[in-house]
C-alpha positions in Angstrom: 3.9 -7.1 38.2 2.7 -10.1 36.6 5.1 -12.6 35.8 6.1 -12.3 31.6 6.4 -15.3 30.2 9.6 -16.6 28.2 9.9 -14.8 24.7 11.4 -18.1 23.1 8.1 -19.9 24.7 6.1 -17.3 23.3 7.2 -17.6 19.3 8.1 -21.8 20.1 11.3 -21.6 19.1 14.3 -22.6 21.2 17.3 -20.4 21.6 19.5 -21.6 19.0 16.8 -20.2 15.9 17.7 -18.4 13.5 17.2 -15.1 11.9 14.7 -16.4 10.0 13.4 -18.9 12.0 12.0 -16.0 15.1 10.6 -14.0 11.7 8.6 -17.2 10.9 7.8 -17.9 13.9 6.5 -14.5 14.5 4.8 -14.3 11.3 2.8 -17.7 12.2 1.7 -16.8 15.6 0.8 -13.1 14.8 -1.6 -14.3 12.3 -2.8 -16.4 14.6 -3.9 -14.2 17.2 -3.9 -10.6 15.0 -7.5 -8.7 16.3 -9.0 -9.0 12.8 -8.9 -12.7 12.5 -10.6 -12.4 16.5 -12.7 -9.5 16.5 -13.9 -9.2 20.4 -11.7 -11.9 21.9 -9.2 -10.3 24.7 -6.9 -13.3 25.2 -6.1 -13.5 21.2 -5.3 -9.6 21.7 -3.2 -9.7 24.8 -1.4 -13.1 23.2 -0.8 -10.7 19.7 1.1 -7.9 22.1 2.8 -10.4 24.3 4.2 -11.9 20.0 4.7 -8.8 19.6 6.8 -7.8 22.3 8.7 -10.8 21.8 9.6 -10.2 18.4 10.2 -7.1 19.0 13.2 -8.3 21.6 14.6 -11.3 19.7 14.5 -10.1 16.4 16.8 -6.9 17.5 20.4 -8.5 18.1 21.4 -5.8 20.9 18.1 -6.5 22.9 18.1 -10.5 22.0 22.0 -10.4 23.6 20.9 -8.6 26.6 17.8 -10.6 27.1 19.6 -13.9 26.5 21.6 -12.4 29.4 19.8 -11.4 32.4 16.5 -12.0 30.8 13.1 -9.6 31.5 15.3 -7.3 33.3 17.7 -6.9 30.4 15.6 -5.5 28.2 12.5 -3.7 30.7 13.4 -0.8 32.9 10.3 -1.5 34.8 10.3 -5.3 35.0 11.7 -7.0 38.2 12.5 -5.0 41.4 13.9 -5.5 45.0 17.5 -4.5 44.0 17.8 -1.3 46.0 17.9 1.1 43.0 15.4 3.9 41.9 14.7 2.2 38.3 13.6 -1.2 39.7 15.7 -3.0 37.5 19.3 -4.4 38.6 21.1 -1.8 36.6 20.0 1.3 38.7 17.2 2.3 36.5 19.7 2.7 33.2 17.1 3.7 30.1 16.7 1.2 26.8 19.3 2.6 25.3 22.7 1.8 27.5 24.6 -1.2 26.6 25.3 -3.0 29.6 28.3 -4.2 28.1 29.7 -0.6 28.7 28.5 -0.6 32.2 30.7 -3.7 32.9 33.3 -2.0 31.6 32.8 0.7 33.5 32.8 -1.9 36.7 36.3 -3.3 35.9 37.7 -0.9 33.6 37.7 2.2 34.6 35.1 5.2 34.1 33.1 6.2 30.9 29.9 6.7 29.6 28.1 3.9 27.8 27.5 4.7 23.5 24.4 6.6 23.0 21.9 5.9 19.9 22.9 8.4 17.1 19.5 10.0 17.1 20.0 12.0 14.2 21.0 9.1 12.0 18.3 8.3 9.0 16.2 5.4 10.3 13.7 3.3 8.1 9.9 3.0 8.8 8.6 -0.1 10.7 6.7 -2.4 8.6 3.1 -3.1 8.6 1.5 -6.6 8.8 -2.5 -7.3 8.0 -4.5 -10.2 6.7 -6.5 -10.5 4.1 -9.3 -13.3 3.1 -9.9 -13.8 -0.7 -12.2 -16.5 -2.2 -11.1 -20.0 -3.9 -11.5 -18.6 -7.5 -9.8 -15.1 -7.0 -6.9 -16.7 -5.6 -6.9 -19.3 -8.4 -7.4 -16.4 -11.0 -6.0 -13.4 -9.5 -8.0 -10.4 -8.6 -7.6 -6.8 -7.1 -8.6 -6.0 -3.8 -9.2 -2.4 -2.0 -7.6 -2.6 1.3 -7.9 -0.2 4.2 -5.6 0.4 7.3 -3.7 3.1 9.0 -0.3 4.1 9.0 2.2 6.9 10.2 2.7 9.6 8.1 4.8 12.7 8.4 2.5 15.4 9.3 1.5 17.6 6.4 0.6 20.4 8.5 4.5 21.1 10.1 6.3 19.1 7.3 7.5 16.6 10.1 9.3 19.2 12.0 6.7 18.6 15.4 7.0 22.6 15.5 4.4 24.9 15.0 4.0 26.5 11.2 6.5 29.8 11.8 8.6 28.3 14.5 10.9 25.6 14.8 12.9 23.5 17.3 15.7 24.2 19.3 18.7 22.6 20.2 18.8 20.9 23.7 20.1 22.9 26.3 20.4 19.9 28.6 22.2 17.5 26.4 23.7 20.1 24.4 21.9 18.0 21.2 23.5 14.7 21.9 20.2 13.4 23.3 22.1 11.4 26.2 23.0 13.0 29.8 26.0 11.4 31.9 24.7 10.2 35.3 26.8 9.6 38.1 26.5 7.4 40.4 28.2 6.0 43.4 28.3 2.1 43.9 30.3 -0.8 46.0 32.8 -0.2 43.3 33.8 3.4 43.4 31.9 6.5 41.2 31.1 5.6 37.9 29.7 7.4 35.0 26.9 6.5 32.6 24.9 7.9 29.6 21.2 7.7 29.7 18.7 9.2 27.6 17.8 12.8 28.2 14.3 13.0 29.7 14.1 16.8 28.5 14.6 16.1 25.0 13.6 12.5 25.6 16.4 11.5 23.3 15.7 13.6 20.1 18.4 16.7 21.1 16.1 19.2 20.4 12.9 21.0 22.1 9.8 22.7 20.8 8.5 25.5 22.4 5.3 25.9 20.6 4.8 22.2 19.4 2.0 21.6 15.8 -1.3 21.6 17.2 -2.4 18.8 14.6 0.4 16.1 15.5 1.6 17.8 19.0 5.2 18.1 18.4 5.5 14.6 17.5 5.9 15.6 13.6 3.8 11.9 12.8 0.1 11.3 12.2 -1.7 8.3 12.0 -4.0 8.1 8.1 -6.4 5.5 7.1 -4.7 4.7 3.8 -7.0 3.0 1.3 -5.1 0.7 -1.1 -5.6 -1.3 -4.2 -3.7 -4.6 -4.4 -3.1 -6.5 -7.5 -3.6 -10.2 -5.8 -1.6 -12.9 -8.7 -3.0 -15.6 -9.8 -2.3 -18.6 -8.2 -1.4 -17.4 -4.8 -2.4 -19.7 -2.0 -3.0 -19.6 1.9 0.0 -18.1 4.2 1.6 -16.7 1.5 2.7 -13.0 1.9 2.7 -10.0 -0.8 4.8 -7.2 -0.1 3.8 -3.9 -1.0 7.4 -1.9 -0.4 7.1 1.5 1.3 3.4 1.2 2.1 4.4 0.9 5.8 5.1 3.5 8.5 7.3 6.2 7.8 10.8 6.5 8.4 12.9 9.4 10.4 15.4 12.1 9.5 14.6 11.3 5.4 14.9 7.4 6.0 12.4 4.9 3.8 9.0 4.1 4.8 8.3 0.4 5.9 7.0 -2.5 4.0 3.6 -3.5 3.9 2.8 -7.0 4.6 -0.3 -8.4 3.2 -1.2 -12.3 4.7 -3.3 -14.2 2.3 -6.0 -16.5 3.7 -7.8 -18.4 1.1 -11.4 -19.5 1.7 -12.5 -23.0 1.0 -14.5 -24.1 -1.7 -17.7 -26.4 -1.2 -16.5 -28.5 -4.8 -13.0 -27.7 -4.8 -9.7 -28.6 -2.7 -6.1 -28.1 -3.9 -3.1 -29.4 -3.6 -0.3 -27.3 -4.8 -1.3 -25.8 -8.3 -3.7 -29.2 -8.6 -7.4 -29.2 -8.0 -9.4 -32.0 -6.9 -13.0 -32.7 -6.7 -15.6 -35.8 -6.0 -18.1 -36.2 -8.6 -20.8 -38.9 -7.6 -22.5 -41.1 -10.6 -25.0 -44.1 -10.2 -24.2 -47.4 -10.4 -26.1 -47.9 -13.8 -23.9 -45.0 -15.2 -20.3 -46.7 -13.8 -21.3 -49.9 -14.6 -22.1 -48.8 -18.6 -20.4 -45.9 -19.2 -21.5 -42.2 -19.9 -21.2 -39.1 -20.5 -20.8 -36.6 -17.1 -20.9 -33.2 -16.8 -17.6 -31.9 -14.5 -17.0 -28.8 -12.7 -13.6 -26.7 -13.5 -12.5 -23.6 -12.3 -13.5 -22.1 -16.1 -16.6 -23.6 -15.9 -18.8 -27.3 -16.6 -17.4 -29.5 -19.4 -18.2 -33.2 -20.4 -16.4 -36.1 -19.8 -16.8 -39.7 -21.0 -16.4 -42.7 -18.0 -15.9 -45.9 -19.5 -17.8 -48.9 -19.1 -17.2 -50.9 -15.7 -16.0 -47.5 -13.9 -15.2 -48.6 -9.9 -15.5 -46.2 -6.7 -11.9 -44.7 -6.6 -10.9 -44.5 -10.1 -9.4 -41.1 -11.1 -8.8 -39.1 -14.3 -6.9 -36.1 -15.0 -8.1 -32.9 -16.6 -5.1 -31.7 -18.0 -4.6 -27.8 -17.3 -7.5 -27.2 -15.8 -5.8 -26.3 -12.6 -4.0 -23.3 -11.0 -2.3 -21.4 -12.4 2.1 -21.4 -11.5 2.5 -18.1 -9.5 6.1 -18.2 -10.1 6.2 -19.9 -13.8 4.3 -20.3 -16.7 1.1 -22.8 -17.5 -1.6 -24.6 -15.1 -1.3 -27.2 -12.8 -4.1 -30.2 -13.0 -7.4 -31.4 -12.5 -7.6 -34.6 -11.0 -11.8 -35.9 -10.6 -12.5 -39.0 -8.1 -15.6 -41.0 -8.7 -17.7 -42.6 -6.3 -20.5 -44.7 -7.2 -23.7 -43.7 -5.4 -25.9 -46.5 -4.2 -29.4 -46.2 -4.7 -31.7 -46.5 -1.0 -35.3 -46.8 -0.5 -36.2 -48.9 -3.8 -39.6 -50.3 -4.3 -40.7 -53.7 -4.4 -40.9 -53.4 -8.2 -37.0 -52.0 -8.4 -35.2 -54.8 -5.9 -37.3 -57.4 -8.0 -35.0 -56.0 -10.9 -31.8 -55.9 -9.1 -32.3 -59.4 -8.3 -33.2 -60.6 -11.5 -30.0 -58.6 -12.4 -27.9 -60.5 -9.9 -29.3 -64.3 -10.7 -27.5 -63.5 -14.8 -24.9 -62.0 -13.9 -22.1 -64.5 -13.1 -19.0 -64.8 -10.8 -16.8 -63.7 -13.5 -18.4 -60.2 -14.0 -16.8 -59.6 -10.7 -13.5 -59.6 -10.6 -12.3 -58.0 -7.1 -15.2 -60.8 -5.6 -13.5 -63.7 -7.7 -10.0 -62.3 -7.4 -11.3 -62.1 -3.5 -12.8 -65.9 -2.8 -9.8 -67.3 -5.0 -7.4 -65.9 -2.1 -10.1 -67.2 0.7 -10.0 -70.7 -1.1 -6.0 -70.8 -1.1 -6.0 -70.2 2.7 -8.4 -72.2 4.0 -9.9 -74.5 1.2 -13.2 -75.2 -0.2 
């Protein structure tokens, strides 16, 4: 078996993180790597299972405490090996479900069986995540989007039951319903007794005899849902919108899952923002910054004009007031802010530099006051 690397390595976190720190973590390198984002590229899809598989662990306290533990082997059946005992693991082959604090127990404590899952309790639906790219000005002004991915549903054709229409399960007779089977076993410290999870029923306490030819006695099938999102205005990259019970569904009358939808945000070729601010470049000609005139501006509701004063330098700013984002999570607009840069003219004719220099021999020193302010400074340092 190859060797699995560390789970903590995987999401780059360190052992002491959070709750919410793993989910962030998770959430960052799952987008990362998800197949849609790297259609065709293997290593992006085996690095999105190994997330996956991480998250799965360390976001599940019982599995996270066992892994922290005795590591791979704490949480994989099959991981590890050379320990003498059918499973391959150092706890004899014991299924997902024992807690191996009940085998210690069991060790120094006398004899028992280990607390099986209560597979008839309701459980929820596990969530869905997907990404989705929208444009500059449909983030900026809202939008709605059709989405399309698949899900688990409860099959329509047995109502969820796994059995055949007509028929219907039966209780376990190995387990008796419970889903778990003691197994003894002797070991350096006496006979002791565990539960594991019945490989008849494989856990559920029940068997079908003639299982739904649609979903196979598994009472779920997979549907391509096809969705329409309202996207708000003002959302922004690696935010998420969550559409609740739009995920898998859940068992024994539990909740479906969340959807989670991952916004992406293409860039703009005028526009960048910062916050709920937008920002653009607009080049003018020097004869325009050095009299003044009217320029036409780019917003996100379309051109409007704007005077520059006279004597208008590379750099200077001015605000369009509103004409930004709009606040996803409060009323009004964020800002415009325009940059100028002054565009310098190339390849002039004879006829043009003759100008520029008639220009330059009337126009004195004090026209310029970043070259005087400049010299004056050169003069104090060094003298004349």
């Amino acid at each position: 078996m190859a060797e699995k690397r560390d789970f903590y390595e995987v999401l780059g976190i360190s052992k002491s993180a959070s709750d919410e720190e793993i989910k962030k973590a998770y959430r960052k390198q799952a987008k990362k790597y998800h197949p849609d984002l790297n259609p065709g590229n293997k290593e992006a899809e085996k690095k999105f299972k190994e997330v996956n598989e991480a998250y799965e662990v360390l976001s599940d306290k019982n599995k996270k405490s066992r892994y922290d533990q005795f590591g791979h082997a704490g949480v994989d059946p099959n991981y590890g090996g050379g320990y003498g005992y059918s499973g391959g693991s150092p706890f004899g082959g014991f299924g997902e479900d024992i807690d191996l604090g009940d085998i210690f127990n069991s060790f120094f404590g006398g004899f028992g069986g280990s607390r099986g899952r209560n597979h008839s309790a309701a459980r929820r639906g596990s969530d869905i995540e997907i990404s989705l790219n929208i444009s500059f000005e449909e983030a900026a002004k809202g939008c709605k989007k059709n989405i399309v991915y698949n899900n688990i549903e409860h099959c329509k054709e047995c109502s969820g039951t796994g059995a055949k229409k007509g028929t219907s399960s039966k209780t376990c007779t190995k387990c008796g319903g419970s889903g778990q089977v003691t197994i003894s076993q002797r070991t350096p410290f006496g006979i002791i007794q565990t539960s594991q999870t019945c490989d008849k029923c494989r856990g559920e306490g029940k068997t079908i005899d003639s299982p739904c030819p649609v979903c196979t006695g598994s009472g779920k099938t997979s549907k391509k849902q096809n969705l329409e999102v309202n996207i708000p205005a003002g959302i922004n990259s690696d935010q998420v919108l969550n559409i609740r019970e739009k995920g898998n569904c859940g068992t024994n009358g539990a909740p479906s899952g969340d959807l989670h939808i991952y916004i992406s945000v293409n860039p703009h070729p005028l526009f960048q923002r910062k916050n709920d601010d937008i920002w653009c470049d607009i080049p003018v000609t020097f004869t325009q910054a050095t009299l003044g005139d009217d320029i036409t501006v780019p917003t996100l509701d379309g051109k409007v004009q704007y005077h520059i004063h006279e004597g208008t330098q590379t750099g200077d700013i001015f605000k369009l007031k509103g004409k930004g984002v709009k606040h996803i999570h409060g009323r009004g607009f964020g800002d415009q802010y325009v940059k100028i840069h002054i565009e310098i003219p190339k390849n002039l004719s004879e006829k043009q530099k003759e100008i520029l220099r008639e220009f330059d021999k009337h126009t004195p020193e004090k026209n310029y006051q970043k070259k005087s302010s400049f010299f004056d400074k050169l003069k104090n340092l060094f003298g004349s």
